[in-house]
VOBA-1610 file (N, C-alpha, C; in pm, whole numbers, padded with zeros to 5 digits, always signed):
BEGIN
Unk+00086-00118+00000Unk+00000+00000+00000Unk+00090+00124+00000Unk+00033+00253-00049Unk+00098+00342-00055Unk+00028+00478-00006Unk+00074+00511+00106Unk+00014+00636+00181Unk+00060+00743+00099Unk+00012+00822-00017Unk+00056+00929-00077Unk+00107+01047-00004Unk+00011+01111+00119Unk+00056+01184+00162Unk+00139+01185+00211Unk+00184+01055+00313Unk+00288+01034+00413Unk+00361+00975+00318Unk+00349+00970+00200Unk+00488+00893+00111Unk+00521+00801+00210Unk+00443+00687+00225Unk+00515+00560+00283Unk+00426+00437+00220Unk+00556+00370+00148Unk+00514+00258+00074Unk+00497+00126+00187Unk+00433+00082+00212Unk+00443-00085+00319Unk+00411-00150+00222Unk+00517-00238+00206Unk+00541-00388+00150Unk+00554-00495+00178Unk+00466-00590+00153Unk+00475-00741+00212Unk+00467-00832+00077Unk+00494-00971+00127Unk+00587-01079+00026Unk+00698-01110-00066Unk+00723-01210-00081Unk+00863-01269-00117Unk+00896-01159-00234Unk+00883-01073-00333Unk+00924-00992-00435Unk+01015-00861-00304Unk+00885-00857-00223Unk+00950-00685-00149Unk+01085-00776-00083Unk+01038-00919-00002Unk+01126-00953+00095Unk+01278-00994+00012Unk+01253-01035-00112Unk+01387-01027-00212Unk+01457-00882-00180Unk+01368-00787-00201Unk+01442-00632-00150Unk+01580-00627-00088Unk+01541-00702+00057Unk+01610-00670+00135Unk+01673-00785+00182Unk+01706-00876+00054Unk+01792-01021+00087Unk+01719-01050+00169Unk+01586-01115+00241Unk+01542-01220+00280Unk+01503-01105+00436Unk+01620-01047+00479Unk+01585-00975+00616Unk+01415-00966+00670Unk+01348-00955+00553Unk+01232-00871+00666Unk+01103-00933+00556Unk+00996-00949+00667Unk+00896-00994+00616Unk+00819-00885+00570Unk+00854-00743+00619Unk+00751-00670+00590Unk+00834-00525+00571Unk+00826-00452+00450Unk+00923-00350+00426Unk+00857-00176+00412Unk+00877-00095+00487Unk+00847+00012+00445Unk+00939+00078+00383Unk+00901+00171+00273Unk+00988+00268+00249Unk+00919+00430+00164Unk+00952+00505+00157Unk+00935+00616+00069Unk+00942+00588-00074Unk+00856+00648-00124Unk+00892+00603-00310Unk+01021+00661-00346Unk+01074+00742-00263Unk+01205+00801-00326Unk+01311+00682-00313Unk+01322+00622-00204Unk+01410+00499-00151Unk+01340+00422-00271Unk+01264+00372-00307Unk+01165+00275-00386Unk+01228+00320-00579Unk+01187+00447-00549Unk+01215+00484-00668Unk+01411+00494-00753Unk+01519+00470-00599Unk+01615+00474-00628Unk+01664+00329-00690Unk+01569+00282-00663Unk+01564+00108-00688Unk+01587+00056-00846Unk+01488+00161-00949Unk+01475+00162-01041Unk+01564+00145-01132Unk+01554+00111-01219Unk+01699+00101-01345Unk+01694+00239-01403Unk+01803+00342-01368Unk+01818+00497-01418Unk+01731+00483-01558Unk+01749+00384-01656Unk+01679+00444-01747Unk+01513+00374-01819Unk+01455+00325-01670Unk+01280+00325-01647Unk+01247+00406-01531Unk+01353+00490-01461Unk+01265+00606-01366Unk+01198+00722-01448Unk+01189+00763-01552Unk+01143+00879-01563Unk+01046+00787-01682Unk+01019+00700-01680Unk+00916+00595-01779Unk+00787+00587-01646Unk+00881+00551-01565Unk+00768+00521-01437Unk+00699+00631-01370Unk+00735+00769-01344Unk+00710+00866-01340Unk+00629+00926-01423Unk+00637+00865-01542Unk+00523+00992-01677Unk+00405+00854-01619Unk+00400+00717-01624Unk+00276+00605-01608Unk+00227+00696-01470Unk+00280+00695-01374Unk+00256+00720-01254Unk+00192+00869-01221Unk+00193+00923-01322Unk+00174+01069-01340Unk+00061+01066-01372Unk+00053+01025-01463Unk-00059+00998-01565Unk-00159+00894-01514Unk-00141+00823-01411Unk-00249+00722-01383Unk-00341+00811-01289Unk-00230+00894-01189Unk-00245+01016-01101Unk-00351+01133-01149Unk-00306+01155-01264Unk-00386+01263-01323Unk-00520+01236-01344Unk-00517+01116-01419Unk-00662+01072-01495Unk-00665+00949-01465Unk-00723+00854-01343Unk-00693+00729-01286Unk-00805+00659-01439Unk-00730+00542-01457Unk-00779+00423-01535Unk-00805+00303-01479Unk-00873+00217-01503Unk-00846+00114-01416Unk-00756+00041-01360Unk-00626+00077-01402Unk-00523+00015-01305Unk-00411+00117-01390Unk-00314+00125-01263Unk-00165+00155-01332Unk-00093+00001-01328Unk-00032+00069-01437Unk+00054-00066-01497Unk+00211-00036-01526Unk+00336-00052-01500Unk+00430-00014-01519Unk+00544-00167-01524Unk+00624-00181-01624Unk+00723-00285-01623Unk+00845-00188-01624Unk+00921-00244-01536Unk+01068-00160-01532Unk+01196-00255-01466Unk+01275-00275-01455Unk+01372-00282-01388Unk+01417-00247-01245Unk+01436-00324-01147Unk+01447-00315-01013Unk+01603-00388-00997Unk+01657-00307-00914Unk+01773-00379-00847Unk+01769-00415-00739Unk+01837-00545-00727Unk+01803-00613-00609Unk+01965-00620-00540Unk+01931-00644-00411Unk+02048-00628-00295Unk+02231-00708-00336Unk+02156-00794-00467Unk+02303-00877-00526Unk+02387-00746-00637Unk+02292-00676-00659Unk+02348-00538-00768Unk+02299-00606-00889Unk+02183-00735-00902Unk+02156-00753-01026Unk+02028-00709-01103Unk+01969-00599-01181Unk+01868-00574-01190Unk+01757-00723-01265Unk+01628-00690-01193Unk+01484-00783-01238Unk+01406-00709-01293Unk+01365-00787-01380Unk+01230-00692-01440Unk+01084-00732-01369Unk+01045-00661-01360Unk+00894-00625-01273Unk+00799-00560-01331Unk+00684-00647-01326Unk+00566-00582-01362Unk+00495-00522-01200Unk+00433-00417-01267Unk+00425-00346-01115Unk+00280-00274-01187Unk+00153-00311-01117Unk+00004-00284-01119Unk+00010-00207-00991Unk-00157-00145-00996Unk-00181-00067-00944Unk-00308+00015-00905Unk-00374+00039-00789Unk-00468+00125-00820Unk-00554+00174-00666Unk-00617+00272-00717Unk-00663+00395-00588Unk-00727+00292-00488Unk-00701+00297-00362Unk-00786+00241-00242Unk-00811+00394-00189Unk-00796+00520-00180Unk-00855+00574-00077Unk-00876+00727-00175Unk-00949+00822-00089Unk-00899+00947-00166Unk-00950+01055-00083Unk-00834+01152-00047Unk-00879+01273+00086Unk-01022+01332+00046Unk-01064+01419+00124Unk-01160+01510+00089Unk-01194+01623+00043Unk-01065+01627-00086Unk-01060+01710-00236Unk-01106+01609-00298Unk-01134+01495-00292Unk-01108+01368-00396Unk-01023+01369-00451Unk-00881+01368-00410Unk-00798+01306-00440Unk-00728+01214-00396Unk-00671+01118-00521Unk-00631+01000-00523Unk-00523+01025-00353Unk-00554+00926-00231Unk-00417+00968-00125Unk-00383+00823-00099Unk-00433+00665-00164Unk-00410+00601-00124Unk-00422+00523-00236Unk-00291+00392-00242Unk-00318+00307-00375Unk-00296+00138-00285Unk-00283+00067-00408Unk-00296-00062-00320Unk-00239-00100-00431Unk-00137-00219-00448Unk-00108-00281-00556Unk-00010-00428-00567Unk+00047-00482-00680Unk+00093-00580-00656Unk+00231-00516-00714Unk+00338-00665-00725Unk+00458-00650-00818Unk+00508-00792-00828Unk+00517-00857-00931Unk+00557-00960-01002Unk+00646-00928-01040Unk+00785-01027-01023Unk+00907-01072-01133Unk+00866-01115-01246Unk+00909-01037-01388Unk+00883-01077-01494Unk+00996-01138-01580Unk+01132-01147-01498Unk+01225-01140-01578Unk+01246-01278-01669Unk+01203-01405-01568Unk+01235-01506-01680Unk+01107-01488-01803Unk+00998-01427-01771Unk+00930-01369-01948Unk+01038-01297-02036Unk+01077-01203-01970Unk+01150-01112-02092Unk+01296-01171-02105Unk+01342-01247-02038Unk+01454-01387-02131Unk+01395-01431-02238Unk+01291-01472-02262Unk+01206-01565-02336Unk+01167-01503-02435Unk+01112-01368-02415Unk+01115-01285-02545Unk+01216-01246-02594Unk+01325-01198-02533Unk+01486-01139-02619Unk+01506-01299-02676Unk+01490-01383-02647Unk+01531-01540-02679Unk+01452-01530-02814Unk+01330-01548-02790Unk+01280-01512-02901Unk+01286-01458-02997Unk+01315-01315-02969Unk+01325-01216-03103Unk+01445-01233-03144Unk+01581-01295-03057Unk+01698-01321-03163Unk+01677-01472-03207Unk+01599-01537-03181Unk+01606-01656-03298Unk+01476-01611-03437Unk+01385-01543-03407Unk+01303-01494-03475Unk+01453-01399-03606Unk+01489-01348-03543Unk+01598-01255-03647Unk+01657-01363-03706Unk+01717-01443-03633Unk+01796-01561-03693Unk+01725-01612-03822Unk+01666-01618-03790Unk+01531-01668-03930Unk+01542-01606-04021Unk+01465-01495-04003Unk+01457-01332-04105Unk+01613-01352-04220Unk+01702-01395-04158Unk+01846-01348-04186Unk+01898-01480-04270Unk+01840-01599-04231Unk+01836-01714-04289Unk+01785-01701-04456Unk+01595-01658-04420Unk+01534-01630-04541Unk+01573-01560-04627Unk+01643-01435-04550Unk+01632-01397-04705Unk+01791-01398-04718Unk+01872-01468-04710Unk+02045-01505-04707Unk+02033-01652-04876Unk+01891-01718-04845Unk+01868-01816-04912Unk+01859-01749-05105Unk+01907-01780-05195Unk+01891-01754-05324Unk+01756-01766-05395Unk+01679-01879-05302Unk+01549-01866-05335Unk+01477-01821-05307Unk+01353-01790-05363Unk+01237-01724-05354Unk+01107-01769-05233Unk+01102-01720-05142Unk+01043-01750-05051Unk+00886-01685-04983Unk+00805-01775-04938Unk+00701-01722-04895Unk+00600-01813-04783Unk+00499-01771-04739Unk+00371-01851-04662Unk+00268-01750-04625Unk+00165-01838-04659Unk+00011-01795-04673Unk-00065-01867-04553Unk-00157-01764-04518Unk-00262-01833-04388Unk-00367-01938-04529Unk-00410-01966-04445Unk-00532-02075-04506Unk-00666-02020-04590Unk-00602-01867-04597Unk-00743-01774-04678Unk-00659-01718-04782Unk-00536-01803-04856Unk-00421-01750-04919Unk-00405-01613-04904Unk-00363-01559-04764Unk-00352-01444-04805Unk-00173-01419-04673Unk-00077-01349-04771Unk+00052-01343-04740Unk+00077-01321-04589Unk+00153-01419-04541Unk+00201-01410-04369Unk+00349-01352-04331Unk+00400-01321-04527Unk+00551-01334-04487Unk+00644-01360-04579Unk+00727-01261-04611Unk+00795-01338-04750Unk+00944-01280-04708Unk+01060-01320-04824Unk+01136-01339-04804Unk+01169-01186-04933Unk+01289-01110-04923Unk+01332-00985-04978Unk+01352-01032-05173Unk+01412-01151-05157Unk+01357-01208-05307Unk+01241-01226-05395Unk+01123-01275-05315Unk+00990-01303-05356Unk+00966-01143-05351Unk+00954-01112-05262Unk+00884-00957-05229Unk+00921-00870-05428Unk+01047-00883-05423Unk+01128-00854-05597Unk+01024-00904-05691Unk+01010-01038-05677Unk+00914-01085-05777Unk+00797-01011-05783Unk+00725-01041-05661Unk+00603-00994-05669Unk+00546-00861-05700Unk+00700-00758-05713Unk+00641-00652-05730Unk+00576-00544-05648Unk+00697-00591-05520Unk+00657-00476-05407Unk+00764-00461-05345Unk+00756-00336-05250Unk+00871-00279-05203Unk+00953-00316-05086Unk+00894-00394-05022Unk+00951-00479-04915Unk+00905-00604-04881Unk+00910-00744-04825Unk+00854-00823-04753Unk+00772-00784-04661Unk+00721-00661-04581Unk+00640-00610-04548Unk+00487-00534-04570Unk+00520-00544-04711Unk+00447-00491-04804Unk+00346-00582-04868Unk+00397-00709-04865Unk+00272-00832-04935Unk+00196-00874-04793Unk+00241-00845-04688Unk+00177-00935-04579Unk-00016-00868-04559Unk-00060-00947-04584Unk-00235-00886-04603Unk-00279-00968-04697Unk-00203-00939-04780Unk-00211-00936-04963Unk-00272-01105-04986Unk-00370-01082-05103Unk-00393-01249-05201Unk-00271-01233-05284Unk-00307-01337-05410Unk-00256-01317-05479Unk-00326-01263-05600Unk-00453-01214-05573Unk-00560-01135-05677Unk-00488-00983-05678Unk-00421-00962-05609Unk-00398-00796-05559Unk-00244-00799-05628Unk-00163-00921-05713Unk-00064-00882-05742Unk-00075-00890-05895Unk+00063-00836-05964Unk+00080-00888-06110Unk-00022-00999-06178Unk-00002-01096-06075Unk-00018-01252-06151Unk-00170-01273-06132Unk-00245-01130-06061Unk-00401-01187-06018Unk-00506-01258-06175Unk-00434-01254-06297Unk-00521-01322-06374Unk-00517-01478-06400Unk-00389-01530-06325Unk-00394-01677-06306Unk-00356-01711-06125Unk-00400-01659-06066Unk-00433-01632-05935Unk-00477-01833-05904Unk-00529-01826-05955Unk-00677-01951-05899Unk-00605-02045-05938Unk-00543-02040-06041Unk-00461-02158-06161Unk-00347-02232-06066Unk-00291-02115-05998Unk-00166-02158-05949Unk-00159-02199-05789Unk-00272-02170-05754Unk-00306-02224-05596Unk-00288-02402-05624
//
């Protein structure tokens, strides 16, 4: 929970108690202490979400950033959010929220997107002409060769596309 006015964050479970290497079941701190936590370059990411959830509350704040933990190794964290209380301006003075380790997800995606590249770099490295269609023949993906053929400006450029919409749409049907 987070007392806005009194800027005092109280934290409980194993994510906060990681905080502080295992020490304490239950952690207070100031968002400034909280906020020094941050990876220098998602504090001022977390600040415009946090601003902005502040300003015009939505149904939840949502923020993924980078946290360093007591080994000096930063985690990535998804960090939700949202109003439990509000003084008598109505304003937002109290939030309530969670924070999840996300980091073995975003291994899994950088894992991802460099074997995904690996691919990309494969296809179009290959001399041949390359492509694949969803099941409504219509382009999922081609390779910088085919794209040449077909008569468009990138492999980015056919993905939508039949093959009624290219050069060849008068034997379209013939060649399926």
């Amino acid at each position: 929970e987070w007392d806005i006015a009194a800027d005092l964050l109280s934290m409980i479970g194993r994510p906060f108690r990681d905080l502080e290497a295992g020490s304490s079941r239950f952690v207070t701190r100031s968002s400034k202490e909280f906020g020094a936590l941050l990876h220098p370059d998602d504090l001022q990411s977390q600040i415009d979400a946090l601003a902005s959830y502040l300003e015009k509350p939505k149904t939840a704040y949502e923020f993924e950033g980078r946290l360093r933990h007591p080994d000096g190794d930063y985690r990535w964290v998804l960090i939700r959010g949202q109003e439990s209380g509000r003084d008598e301006h109505g304003n937002i003075c109290k939030m309530v929220g969670t924070m999840t380790d996300i980091s073995s997800q975003k291994r899994d995606q950088a894992a991802l997107q460099r074997s995904q590249q690996f691919l990309e770099q494969v296809i179009n490295t290959v001399p041949q002409a390359i492509y694949w269609q969803d099941l409504e023949h219509r382009y999922q993906g081609c390779n910088q060769k085919y794209a040449e053929l077909a008569g468009v400006a990138s492999p980015q450029a056919l993905i939508g596309k039949r093959d009624e919409a290219l050069w060849w749409r008068n034997i379209a049907a013939q060649i399926r």
